[in-house]
TIMI-707991 format. One record per residue: x, y, z of N, C-alpha, C in turn; residue in one letter. Coordinates in Angstrom, 1 decimal, always signed. Example, Ala and Ser with C-alpha at 12.3 -4.5 7.8 and 13.67 -1.06 7.14 Angstrom:
2
<r n_east="+13.2" n_north="-5.7" n_up="+7.8" ca_east="+12.3" ca_north="-4.5" ca_up="+7.8" c_east="+13.2" c_north="-3.3" c_up="+7.8" code="A"/>
<r n_east="+12.8" n_north="-2.2" n_up="+7.1" ca_east="+13.7" ca_north="-1.1" ca_up="+7.1" c_east="+12.9" c_north="+0.0" c_up="+7.9" code="S"/>
END
This chain:
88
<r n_east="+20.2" n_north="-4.2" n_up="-34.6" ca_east="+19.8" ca_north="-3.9" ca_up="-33.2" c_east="+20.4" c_north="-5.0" c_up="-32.4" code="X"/>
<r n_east="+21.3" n_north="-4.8" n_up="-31.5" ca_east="+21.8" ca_north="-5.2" ca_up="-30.1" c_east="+21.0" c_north="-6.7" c_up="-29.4" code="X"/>
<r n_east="+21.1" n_north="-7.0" n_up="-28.9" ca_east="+19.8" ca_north="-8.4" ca_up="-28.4" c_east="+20.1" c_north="-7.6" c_up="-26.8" code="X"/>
<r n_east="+21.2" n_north="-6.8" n_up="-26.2" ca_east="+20.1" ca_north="-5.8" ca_up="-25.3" c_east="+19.4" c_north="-5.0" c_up="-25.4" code="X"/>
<r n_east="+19.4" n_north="-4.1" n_up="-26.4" ca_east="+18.4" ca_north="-3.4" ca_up="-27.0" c_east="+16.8" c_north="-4.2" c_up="-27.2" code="X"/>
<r n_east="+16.8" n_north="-5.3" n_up="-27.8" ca_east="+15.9" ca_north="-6.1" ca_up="-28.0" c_east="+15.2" c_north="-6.5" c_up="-26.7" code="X"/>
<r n_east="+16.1" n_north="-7.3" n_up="-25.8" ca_east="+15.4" ca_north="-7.6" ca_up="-24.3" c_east="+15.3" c_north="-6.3" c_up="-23.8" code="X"/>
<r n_east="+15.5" n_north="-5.1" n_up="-23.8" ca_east="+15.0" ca_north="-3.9" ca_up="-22.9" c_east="+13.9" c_north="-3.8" c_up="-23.7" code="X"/>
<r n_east="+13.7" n_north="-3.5" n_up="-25.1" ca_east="+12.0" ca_north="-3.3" ca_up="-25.6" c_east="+11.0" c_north="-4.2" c_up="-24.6" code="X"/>
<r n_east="+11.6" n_north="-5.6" n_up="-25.3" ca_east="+10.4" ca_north="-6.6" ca_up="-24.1" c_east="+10.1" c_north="-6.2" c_up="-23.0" code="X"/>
<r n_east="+11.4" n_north="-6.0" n_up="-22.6" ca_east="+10.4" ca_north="-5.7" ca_up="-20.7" c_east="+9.6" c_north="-4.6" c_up="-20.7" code="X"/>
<r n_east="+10.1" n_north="-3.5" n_up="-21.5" ca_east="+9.2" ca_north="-2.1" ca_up="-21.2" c_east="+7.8" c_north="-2.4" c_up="-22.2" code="X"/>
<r n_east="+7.9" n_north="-3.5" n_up="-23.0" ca_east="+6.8" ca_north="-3.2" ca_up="-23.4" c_east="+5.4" c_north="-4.7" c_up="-22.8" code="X"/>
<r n_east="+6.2" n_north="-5.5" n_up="-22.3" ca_east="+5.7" ca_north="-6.0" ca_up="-21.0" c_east="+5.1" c_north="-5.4" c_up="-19.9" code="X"/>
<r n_east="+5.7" n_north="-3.9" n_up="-19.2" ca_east="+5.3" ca_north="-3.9" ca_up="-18.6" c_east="+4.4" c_north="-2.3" c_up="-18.7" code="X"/>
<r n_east="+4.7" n_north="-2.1" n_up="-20.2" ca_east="+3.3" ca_north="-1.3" ca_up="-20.9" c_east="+1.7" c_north="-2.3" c_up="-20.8" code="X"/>
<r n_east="+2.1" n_north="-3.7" n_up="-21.2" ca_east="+1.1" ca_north="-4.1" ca_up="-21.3" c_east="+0.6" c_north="-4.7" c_up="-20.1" code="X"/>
<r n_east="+1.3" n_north="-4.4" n_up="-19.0" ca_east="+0.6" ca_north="-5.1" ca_up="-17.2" c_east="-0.3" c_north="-3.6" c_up="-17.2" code="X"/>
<r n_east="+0.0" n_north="-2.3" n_up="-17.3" ca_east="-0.2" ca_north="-1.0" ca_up="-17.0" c_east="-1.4" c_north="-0.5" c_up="-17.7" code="X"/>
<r n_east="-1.7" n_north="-1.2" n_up="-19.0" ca_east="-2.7" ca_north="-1.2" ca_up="-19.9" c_east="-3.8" c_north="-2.3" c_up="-19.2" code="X"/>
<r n_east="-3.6" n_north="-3.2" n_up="-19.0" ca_east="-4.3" ca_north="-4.3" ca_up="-18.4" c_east="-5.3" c_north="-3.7" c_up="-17.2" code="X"/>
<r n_east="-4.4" n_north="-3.1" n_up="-16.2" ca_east="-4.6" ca_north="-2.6" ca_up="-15.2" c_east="-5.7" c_north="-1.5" c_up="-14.9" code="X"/>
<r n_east="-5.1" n_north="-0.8" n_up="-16.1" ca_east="-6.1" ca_north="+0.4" ca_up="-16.3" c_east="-7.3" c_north="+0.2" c_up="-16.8" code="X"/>
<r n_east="-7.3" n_north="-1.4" n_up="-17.6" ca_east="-8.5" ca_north="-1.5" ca_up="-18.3" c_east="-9.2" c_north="-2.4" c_up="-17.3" code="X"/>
<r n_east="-8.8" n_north="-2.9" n_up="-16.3" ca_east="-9.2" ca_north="-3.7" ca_up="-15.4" c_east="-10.3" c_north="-2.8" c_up="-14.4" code="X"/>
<r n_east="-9.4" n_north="-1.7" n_up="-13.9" ca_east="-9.9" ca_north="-0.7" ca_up="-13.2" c_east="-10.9" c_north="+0.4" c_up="-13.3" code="X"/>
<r n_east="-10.8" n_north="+0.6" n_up="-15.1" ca_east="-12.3" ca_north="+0.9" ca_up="-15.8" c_east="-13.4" c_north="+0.5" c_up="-15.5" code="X"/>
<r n_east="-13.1" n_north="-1.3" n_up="-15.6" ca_east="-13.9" ca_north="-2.1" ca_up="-15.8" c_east="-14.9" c_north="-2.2" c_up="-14.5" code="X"/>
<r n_east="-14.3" n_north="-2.5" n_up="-13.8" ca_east="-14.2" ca_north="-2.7" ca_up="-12.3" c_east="-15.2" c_north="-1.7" c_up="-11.7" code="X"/>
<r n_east="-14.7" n_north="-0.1" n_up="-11.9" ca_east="-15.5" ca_north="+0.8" ca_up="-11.2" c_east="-16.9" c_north="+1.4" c_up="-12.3" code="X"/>
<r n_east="-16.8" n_north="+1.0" n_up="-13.3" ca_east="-18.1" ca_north="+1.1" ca_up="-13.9" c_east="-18.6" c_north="+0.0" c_up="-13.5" code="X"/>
<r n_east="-19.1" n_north="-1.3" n_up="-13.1" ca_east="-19.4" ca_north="-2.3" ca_up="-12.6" c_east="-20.3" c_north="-1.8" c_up="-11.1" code="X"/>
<r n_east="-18.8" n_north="-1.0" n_up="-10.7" ca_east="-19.3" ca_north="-0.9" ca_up="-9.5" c_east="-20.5" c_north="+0.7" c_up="-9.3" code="X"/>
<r n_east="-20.5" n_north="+1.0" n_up="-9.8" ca_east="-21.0" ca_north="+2.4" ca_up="-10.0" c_east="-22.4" c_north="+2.3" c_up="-10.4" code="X"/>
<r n_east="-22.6" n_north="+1.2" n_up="-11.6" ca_east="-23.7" ca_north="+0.4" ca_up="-11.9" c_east="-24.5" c_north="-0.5" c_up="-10.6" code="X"/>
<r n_east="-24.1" n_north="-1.2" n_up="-10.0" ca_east="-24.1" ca_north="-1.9" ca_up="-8.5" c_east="-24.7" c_north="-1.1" c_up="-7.9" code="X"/>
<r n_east="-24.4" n_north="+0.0" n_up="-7.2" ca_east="-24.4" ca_north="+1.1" ca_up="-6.3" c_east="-25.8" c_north="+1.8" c_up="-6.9" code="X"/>
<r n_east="-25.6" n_north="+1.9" n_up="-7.8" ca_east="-26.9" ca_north="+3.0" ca_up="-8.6" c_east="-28.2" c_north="+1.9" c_up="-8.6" code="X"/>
<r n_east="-27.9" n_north="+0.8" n_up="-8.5" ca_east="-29.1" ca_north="-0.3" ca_up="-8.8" c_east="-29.5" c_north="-0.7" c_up="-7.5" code="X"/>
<r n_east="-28.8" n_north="-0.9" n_up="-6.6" ca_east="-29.1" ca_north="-1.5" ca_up="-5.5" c_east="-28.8" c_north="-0.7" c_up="-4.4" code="X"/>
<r n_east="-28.5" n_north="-1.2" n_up="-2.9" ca_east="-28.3" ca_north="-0.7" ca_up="-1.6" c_east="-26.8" c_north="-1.4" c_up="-0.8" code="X"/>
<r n_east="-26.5" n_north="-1.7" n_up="-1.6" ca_east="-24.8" ca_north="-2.7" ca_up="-1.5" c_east="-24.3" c_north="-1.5" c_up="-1.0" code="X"/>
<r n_east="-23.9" n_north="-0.6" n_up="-1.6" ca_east="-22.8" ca_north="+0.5" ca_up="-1.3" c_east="-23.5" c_north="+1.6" c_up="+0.4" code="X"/>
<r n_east="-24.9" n_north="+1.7" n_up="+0.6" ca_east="-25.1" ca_north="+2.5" ca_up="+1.9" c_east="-24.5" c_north="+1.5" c_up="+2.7" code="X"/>
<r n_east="-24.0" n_north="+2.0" n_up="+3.8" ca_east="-23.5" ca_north="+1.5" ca_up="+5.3" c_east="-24.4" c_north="+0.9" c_up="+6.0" code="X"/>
<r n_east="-24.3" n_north="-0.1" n_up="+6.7" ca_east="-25.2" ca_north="-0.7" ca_up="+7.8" c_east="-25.2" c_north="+0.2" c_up="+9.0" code="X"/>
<r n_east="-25.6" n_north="-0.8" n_up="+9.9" ca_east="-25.4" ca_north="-0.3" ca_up="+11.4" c_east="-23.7" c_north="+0.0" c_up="+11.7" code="X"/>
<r n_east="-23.9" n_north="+0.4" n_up="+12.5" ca_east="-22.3" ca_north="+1.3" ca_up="+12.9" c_east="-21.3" c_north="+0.7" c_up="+12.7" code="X"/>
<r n_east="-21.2" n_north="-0.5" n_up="+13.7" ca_east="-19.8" ca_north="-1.4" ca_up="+13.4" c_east="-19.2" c_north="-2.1" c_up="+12.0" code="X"/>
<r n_east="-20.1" n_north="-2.3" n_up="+11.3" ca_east="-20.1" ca_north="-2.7" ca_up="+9.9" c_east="-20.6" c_north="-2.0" c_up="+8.9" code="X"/>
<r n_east="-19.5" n_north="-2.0" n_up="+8.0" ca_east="-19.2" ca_north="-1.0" ca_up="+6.7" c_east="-20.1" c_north="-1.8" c_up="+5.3" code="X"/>
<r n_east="-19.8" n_north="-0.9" n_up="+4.0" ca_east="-20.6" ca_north="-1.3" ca_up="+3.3" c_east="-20.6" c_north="-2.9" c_up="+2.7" code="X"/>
<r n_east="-21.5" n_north="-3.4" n_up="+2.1" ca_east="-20.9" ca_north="-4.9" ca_up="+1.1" c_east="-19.9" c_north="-5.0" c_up="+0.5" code="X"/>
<r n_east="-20.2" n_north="-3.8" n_up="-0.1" ca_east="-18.9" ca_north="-3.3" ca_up="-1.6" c_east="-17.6" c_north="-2.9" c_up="-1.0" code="X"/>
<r n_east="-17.6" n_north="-2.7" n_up="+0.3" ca_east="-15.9" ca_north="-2.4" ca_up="+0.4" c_east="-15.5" c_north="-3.4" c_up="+0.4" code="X"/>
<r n_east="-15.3" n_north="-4.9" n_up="+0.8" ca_east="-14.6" ca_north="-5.5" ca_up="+1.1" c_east="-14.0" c_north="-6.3" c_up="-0.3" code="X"/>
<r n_east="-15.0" n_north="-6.0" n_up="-1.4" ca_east="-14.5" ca_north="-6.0" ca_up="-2.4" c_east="-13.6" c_north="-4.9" c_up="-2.9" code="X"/>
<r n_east="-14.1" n_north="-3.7" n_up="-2.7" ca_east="-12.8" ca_north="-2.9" ca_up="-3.0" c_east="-11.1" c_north="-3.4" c_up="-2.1" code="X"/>
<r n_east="-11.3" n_north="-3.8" n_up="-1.2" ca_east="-9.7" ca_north="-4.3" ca_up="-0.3" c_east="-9.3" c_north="-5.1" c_up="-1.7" code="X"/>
<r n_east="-10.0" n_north="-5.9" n_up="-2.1" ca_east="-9.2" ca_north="-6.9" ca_up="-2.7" c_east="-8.9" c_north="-6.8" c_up="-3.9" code="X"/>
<r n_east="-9.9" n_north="-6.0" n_up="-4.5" ca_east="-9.2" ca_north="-5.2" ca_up="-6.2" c_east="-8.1" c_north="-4.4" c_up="-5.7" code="X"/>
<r n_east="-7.8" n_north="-3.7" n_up="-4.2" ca_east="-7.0" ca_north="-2.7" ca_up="-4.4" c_east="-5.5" c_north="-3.8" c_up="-4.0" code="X"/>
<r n_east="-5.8" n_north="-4.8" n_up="-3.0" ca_east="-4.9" ca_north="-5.4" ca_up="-3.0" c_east="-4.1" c_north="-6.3" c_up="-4.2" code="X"/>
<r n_east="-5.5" n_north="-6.4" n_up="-5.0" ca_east="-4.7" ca_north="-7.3" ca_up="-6.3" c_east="-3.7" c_north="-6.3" c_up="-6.9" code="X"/>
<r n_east="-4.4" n_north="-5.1" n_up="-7.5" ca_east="-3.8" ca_north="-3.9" ca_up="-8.3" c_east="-2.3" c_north="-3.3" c_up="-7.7" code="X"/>
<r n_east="-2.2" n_north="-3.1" n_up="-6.1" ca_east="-0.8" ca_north="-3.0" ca_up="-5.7" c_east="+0.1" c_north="-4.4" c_up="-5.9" code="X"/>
<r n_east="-0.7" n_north="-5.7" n_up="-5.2" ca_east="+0.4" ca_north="-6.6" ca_up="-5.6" c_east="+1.0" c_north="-7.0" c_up="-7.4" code="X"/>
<r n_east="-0.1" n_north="-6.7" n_up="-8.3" ca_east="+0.3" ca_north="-6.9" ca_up="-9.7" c_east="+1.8" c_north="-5.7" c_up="-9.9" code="X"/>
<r n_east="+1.0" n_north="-4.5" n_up="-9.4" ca_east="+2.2" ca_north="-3.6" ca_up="-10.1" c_east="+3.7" c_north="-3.5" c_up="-9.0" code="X"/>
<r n_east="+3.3" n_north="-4.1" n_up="-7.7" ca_east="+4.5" ca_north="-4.2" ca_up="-7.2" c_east="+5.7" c_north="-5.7" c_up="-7.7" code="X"/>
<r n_east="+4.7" n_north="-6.8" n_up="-8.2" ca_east="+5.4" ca_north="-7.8" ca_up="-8.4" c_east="+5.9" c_north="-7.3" c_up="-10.2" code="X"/>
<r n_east="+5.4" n_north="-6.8" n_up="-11.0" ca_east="+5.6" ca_north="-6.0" ca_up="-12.0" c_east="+6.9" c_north="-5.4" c_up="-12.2" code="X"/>
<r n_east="+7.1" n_north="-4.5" n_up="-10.9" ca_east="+8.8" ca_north="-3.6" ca_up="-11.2" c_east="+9.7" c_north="-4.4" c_up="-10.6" code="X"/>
<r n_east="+9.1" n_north="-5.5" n_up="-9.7" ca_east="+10.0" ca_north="-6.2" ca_up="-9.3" c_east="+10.6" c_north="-6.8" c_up="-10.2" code="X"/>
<r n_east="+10.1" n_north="-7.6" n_up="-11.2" ca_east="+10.3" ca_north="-8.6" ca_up="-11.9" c_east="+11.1" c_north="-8.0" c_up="-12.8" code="X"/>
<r n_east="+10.9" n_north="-6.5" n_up="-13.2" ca_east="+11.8" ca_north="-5.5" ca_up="-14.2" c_east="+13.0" c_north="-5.4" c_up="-13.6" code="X"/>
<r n_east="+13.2" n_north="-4.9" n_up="-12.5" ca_east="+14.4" ca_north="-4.2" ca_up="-11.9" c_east="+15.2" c_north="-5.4" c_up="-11.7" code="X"/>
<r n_east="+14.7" n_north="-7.1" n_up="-11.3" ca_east="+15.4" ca_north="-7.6" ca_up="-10.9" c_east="+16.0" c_north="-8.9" c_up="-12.2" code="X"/>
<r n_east="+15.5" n_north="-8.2" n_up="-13.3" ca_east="+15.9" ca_north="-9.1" ca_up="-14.4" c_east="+17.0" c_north="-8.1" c_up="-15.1" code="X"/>
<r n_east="+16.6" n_north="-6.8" n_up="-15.2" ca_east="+17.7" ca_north="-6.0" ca_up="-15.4" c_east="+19.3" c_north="-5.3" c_up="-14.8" code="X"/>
<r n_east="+19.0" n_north="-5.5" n_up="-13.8" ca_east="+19.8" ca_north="-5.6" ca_up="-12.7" c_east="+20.9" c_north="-6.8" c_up="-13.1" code="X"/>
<r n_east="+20.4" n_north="-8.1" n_up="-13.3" ca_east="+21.2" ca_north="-9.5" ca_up="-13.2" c_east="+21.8" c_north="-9.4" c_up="-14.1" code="X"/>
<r n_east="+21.3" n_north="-8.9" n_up="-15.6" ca_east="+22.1" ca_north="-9.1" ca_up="-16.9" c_east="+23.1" c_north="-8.5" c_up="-17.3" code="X"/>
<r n_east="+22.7" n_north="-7.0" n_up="-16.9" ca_east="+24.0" ca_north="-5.8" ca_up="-17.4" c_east="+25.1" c_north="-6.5" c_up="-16.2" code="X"/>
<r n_east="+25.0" n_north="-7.2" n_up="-15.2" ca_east="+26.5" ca_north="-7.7" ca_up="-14.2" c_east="+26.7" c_north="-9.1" c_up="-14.9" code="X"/>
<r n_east="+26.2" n_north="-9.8" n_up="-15.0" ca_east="+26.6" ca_north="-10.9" ca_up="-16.0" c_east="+27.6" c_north="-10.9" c_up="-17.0" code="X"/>
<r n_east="+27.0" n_north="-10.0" n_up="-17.4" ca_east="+28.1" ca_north="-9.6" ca_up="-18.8" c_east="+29.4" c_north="-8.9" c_up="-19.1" code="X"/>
<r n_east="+29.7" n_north="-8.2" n_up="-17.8" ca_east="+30.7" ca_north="-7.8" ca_up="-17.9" c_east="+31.7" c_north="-8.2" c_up="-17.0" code="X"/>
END
């Protein structure tokens, strides 16, 4: 086997295991929150101008979960990208 063949396994299976993570994070996460909501009064809305407790935590799981998987393909495309021009 090739040592590019070898570095392409890693990455893809790198970024099997961000996509695994992710999903298990996200499991995690909305069973938590599901549990929260069914126990308590966090998830009904206040008064008008102000939204529930629990969203403001959802912004930032959602923001973590796009920036993981956006820095994720970056990090793929832009390692793969560099090597195949290197070499030839």
């Amino acid at each position: 086997m090739s040592c590019e063949r070898v570095e392409e396994l890693i990455k893809r299976l790198a970024l099997g295991f961000v996509t695994l993570f992710l999903s298990g994070f996200l499991v995690l996460y909305y069973s938590i929150r599901k549990l929260i909501c069914a126990s308590t009064d966090l998830c009904s809305p206040g008064p008008w101008p102000r939204t529930s407790d629990i969203s403001s935590i959802d912004m930032f799981v959602m923001i973590f979960v796009v920036s993981v998987v956006f820095f994720s393909v970056l990090w793929y495309f832009s390692s793969s990208g560099t090597e195949k021009s290197d070499r030839k």
